[in-house]
DSSP file (Angstrom, degrees, kcal/mol; ACC not computed):
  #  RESIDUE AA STRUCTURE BP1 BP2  ACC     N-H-->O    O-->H-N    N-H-->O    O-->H-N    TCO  KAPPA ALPHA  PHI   PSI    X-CA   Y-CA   Z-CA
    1    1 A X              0   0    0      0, 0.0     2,-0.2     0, 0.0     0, 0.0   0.000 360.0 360.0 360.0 124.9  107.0    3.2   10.0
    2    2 A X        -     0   0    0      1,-0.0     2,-1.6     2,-0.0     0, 0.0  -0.425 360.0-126.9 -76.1 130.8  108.6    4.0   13.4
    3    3 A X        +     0   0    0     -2,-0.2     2,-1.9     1,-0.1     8,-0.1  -0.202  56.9 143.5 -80.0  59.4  109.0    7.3   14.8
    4    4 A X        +     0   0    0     -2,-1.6     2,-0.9     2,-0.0    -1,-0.1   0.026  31.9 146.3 -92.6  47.4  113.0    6.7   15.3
    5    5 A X        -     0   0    0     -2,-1.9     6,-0.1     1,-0.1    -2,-0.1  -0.557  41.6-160.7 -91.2 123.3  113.5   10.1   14.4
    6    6 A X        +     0   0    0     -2,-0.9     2,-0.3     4,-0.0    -1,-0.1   0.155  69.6  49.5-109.7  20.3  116.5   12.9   16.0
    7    7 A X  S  > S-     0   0    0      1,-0.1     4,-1.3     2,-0.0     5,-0.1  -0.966  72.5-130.8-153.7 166.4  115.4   16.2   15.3
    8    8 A X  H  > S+     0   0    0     -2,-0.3     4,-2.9     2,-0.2     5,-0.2   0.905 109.5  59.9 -61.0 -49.9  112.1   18.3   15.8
    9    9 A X  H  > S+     0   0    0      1,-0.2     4,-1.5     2,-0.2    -1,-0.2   0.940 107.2  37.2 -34.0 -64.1  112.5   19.2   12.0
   10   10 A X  H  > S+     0   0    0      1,-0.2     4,-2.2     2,-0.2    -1,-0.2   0.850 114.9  61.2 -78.9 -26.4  112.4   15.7   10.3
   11   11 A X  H  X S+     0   0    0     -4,-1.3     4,-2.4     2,-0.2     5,-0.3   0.947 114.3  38.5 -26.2 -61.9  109.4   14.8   13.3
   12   12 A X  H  < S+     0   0    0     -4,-2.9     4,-0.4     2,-0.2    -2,-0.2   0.777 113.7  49.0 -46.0 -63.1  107.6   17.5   11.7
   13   13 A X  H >X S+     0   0    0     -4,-1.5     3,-3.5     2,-0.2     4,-0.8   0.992 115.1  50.7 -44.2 -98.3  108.6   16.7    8.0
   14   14 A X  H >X S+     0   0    0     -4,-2.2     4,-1.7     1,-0.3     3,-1.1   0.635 111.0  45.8 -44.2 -56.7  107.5   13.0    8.9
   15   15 A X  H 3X S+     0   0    0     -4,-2.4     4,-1.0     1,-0.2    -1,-0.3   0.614 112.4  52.1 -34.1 -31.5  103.7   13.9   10.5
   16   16 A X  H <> S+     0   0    0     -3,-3.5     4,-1.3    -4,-0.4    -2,-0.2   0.711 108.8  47.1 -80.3 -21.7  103.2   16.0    7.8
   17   17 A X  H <X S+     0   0    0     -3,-1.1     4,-4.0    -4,-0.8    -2,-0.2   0.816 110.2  54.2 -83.2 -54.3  104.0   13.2    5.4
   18   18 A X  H  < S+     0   0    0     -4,-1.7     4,-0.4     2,-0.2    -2,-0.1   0.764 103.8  55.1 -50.9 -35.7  101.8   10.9    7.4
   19   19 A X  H >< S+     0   0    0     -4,-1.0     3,-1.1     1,-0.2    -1,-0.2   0.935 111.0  47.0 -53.1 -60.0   98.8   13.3    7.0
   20   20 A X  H >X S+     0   0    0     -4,-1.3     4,-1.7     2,-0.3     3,-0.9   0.754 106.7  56.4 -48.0 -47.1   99.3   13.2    3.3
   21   21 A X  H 3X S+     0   0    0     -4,-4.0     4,-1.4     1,-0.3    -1,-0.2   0.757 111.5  41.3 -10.0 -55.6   99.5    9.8    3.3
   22   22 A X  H <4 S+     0   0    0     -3,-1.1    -1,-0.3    -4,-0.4    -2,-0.3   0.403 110.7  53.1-112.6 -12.3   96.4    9.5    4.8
   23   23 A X  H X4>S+     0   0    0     -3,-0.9     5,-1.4     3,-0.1     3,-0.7   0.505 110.4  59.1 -91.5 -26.7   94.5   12.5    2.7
   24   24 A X  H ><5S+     0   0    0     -4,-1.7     3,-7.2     3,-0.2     2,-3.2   0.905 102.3  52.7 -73.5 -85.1   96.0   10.1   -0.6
   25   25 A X  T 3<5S+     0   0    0     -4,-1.4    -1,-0.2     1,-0.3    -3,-0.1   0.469 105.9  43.8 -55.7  15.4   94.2    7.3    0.5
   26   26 A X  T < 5S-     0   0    0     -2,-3.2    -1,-0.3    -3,-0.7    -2,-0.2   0.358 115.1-122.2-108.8  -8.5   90.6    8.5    0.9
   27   27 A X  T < 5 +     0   0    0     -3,-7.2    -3,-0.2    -4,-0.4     2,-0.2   0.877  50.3 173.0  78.3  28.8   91.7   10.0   -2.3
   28   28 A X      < -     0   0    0     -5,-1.4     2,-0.3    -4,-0.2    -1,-0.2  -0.604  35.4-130.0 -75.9 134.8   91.1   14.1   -1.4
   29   29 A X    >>  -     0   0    0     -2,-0.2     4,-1.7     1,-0.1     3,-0.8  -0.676  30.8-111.2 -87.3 135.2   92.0   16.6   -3.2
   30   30 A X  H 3> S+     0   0    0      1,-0.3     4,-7.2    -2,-0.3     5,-0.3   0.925 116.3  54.3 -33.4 -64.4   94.0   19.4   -0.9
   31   31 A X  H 3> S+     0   0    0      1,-0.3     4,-1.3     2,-0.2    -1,-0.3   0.780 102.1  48.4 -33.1 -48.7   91.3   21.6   -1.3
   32   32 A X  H <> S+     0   0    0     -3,-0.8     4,-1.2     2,-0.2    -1,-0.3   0.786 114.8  48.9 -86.2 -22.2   88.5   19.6   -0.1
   33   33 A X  H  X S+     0   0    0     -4,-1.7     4,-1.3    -3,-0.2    -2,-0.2   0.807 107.7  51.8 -90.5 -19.8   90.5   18.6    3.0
   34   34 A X  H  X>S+     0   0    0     -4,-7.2     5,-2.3    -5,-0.2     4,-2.2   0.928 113.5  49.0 -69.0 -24.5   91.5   22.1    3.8
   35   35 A X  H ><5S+     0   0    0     -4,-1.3     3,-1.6    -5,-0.3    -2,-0.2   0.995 112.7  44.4 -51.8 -85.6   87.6   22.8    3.5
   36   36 A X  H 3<5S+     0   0    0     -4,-1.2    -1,-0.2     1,-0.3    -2,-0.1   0.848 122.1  41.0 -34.3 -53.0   86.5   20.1    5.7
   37   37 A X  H 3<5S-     0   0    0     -4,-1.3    -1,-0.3    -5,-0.2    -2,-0.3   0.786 109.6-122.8 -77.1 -35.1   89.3   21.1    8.1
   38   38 A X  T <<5 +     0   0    0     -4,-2.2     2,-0.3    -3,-1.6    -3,-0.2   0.893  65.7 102.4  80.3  47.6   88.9   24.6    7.9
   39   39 A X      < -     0   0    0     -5,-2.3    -1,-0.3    -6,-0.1     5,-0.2  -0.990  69.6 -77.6-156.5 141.9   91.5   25.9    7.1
   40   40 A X    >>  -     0   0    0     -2,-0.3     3,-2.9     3,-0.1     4,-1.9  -0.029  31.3-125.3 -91.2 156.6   93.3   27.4    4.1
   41   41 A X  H 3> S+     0   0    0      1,-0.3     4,-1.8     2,-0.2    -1,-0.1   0.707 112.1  45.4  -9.4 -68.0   95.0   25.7    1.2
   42   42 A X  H 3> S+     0   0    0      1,-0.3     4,-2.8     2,-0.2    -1,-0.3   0.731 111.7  61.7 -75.0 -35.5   98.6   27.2    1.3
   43   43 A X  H <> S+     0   0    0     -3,-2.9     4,-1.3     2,-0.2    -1,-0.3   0.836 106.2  42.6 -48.7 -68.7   98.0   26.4    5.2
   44   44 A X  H  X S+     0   0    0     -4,-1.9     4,-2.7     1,-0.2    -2,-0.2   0.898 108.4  58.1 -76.5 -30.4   97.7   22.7    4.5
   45   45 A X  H  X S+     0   0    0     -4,-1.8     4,-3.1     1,-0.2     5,-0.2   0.821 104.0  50.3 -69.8 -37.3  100.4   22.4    2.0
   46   46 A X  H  X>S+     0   0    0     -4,-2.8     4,-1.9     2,-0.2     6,-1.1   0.821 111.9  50.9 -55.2 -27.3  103.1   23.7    4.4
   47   47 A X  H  <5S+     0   0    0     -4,-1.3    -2,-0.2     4,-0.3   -28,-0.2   0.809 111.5  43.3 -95.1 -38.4  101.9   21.2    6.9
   48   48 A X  H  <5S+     0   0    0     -4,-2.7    -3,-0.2     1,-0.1    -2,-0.2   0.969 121.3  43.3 -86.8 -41.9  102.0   18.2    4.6
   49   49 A X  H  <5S-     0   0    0     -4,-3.1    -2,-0.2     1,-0.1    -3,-0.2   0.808 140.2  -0.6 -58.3 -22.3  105.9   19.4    3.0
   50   50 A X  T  <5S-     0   0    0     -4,-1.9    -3,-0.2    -5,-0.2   -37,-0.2   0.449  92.0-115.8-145.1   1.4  107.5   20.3    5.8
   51   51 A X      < +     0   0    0     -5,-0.7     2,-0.4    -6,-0.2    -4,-0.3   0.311  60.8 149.1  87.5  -7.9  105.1   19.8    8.8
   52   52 A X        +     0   0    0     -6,-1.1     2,-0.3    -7,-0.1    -1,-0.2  -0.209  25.5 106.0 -78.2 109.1  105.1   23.6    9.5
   53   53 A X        -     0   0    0     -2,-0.4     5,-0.1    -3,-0.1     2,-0.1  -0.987  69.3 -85.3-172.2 160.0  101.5   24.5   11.1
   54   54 A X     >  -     0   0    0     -2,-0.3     4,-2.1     1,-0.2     3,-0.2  -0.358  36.5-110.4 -70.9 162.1  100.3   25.4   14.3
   55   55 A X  H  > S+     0   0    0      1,-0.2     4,-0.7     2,-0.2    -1,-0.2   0.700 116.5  56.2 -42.6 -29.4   99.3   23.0   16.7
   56   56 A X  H  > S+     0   0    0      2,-0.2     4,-1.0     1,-0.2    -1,-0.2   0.875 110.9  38.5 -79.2 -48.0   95.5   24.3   16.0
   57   57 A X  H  > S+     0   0    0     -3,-0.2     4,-1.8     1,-0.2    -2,-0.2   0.540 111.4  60.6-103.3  -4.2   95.3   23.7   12.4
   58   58 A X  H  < S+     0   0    0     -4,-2.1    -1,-0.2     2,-0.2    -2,-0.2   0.584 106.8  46.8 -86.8   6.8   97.3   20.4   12.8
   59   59 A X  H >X S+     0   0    0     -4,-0.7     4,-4.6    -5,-0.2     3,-1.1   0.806 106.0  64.9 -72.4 -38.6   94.5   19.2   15.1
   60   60 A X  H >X>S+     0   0    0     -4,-1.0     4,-2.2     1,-0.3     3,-1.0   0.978 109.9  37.4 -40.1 -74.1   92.0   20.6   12.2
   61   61 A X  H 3<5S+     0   0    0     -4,-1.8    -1,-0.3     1,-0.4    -2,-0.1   0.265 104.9  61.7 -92.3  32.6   93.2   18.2    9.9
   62   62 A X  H <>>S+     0   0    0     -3,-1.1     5,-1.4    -2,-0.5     4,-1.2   0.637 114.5  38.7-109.6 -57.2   93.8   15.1   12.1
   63   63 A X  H <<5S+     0   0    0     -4,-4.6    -2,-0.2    -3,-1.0    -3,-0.2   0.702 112.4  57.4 -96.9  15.2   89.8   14.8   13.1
   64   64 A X  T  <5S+     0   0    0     -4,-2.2    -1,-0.2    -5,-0.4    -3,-0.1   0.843 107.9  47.7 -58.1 -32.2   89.0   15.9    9.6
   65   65 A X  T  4<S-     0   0    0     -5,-0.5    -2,-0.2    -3,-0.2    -1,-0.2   0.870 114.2-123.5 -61.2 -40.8   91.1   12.8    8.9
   66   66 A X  T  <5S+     0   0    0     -4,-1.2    -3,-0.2     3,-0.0     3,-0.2   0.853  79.6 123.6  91.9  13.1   89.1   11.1   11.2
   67   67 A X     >< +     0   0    0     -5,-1.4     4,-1.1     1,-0.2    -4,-0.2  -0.151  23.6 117.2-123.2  17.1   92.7   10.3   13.1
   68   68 A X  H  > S+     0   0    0     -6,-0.3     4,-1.1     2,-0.2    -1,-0.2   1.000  78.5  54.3 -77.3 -55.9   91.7   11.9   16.5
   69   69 A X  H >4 S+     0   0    0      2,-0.2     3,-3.0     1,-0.2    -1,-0.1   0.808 102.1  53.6   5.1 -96.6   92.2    7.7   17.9
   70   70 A X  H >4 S+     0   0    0      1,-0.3     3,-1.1     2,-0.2    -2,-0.2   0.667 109.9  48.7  -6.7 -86.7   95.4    7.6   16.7
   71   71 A X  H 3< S+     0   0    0     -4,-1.1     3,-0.4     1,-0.3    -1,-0.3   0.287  95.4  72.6 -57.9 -19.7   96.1   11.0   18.8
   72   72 A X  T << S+     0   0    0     -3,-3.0    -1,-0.3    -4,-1.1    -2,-0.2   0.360  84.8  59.2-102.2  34.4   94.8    9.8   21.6
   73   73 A X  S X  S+     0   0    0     -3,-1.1     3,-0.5    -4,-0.1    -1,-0.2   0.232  82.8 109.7 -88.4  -2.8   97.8    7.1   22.5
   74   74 A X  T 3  S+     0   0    0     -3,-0.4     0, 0.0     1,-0.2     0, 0.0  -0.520  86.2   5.9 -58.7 136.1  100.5   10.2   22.7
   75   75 A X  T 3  S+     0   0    0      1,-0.2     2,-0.7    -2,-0.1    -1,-0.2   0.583  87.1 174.4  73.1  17.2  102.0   11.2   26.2
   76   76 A X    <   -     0   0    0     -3,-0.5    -1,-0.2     1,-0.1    -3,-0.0  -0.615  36.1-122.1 -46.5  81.7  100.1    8.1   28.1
   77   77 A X        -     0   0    0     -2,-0.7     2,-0.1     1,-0.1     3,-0.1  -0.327  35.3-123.9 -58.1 127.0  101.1    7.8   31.6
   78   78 A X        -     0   0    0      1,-0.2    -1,-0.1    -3,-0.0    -3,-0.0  -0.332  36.8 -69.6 -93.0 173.0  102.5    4.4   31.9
   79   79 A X        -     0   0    0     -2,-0.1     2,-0.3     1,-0.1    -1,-0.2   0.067  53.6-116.1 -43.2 140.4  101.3    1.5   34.4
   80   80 A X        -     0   0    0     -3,-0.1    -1,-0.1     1,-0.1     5,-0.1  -0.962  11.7-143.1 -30.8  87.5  102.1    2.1   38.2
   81   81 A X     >  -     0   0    0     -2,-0.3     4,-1.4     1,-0.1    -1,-0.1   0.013  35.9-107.8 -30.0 157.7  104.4   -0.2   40.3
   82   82 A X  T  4 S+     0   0    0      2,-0.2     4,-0.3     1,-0.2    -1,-0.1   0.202 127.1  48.7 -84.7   7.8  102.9   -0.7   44.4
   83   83 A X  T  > S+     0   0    0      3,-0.1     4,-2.7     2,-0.1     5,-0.4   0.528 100.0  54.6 -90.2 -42.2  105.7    1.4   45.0
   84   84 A X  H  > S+     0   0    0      2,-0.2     4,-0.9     3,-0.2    -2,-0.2   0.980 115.0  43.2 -51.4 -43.6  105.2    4.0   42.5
   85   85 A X  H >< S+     0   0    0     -4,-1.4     3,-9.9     2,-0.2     4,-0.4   0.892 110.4  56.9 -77.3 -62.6  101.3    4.6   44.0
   86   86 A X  H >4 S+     0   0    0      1,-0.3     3,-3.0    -4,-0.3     4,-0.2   0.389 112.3  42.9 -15.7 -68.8  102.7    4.4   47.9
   87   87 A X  H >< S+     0   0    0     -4,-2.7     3,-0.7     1,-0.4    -1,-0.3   0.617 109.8  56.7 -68.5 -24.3  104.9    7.3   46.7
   88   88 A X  T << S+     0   0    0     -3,-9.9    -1,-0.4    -4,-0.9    -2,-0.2   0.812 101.1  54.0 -75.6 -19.7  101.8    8.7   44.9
   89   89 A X  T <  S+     0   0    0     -3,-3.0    -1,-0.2    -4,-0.4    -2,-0.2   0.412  89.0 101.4-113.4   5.5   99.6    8.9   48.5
   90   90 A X  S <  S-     0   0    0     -3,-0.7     2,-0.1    -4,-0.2    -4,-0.0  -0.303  97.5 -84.5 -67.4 168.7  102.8   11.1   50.1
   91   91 A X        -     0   0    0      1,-0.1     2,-0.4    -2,-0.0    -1,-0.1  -0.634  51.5-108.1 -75.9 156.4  101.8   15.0   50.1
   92   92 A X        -     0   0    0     -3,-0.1     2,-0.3     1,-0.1    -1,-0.1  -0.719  31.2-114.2 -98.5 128.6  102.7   16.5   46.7
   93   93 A X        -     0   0    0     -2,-0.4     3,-0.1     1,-0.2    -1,-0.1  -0.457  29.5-169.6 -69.4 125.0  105.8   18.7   47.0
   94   94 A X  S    S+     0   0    0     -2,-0.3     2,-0.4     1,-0.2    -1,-0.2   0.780  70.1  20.0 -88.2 -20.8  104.3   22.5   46.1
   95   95 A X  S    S-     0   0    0      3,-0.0    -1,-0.2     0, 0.0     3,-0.1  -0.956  80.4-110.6-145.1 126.7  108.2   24.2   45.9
   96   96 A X        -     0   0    0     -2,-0.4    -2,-0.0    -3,-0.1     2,-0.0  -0.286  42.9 -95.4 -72.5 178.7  111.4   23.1   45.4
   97   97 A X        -     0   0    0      1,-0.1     2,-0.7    -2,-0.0    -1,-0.1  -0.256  43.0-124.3 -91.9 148.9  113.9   23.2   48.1
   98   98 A X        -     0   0    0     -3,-0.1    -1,-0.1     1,-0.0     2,-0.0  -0.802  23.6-120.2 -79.4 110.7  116.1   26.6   48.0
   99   99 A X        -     0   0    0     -2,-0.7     2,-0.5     1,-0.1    -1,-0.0  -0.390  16.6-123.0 -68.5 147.4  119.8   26.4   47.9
  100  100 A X        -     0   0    0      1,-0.0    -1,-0.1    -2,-0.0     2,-0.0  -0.813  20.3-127.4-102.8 134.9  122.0   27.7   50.2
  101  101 A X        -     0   0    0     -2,-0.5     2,-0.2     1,-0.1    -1,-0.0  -0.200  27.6-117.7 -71.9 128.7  124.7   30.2   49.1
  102  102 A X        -     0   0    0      1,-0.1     2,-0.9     2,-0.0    -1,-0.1  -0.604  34.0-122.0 -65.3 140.0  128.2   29.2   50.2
  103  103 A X              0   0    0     -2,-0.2    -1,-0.1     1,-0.1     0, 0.0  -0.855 360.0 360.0-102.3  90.3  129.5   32.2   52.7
  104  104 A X              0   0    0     -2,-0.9    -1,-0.1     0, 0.0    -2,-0.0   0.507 360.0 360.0 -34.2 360.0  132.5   33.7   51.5
């Protein structure tokens, strides 16, 4: 299934789905994966209906899953060009440039 998805909500909604997905097929009872994960029940259930959980306690239960892999292909700076590194070995800009005010 493809993340072809247009709002933060249904992202959310869809990860949460995935989790469950993936706690059905080891066969886990909520309970024993909030345990494992460390985190409470009511906690896990928001995360798997509607995705709603923190970044903290959706890490919990992604390596309780055993999915920390998975998580690390997200945000993957892609391949270089011989232009792209030249441009890398220039000084790195600390501030952007200031505009200048039009003079009534």
């Amino acid at each position: 299934m493809a993340l072809n998805l247009y709002s933060e909500a249904r992202l959310l909604s869809e990860l949460g789905q995935r989790l469950k997905d993936h706690r059905l097929r080891r066969n886990m009872l909520q309970k024993d994966l909030a345990a494992k994960a460390g985190i409470s029940v009511s906690a896990l259930k928001k995360l798997e209906n509607d995705g709603k959980a923190t970044l903290e306690n959706f890490m919990k239960v992604v390596f309780a899953l055993r999915l920390e892999k998975e998580m690390s292909g997200l945000f993957v700076a892609p391949a270089l060009s011989i232009a792209q590194v030249e441009a890398l070995k220039q000084p790195t800009r600390q501030r952007a440039t200031q505009r200048k005010r039009k003079e009534p």
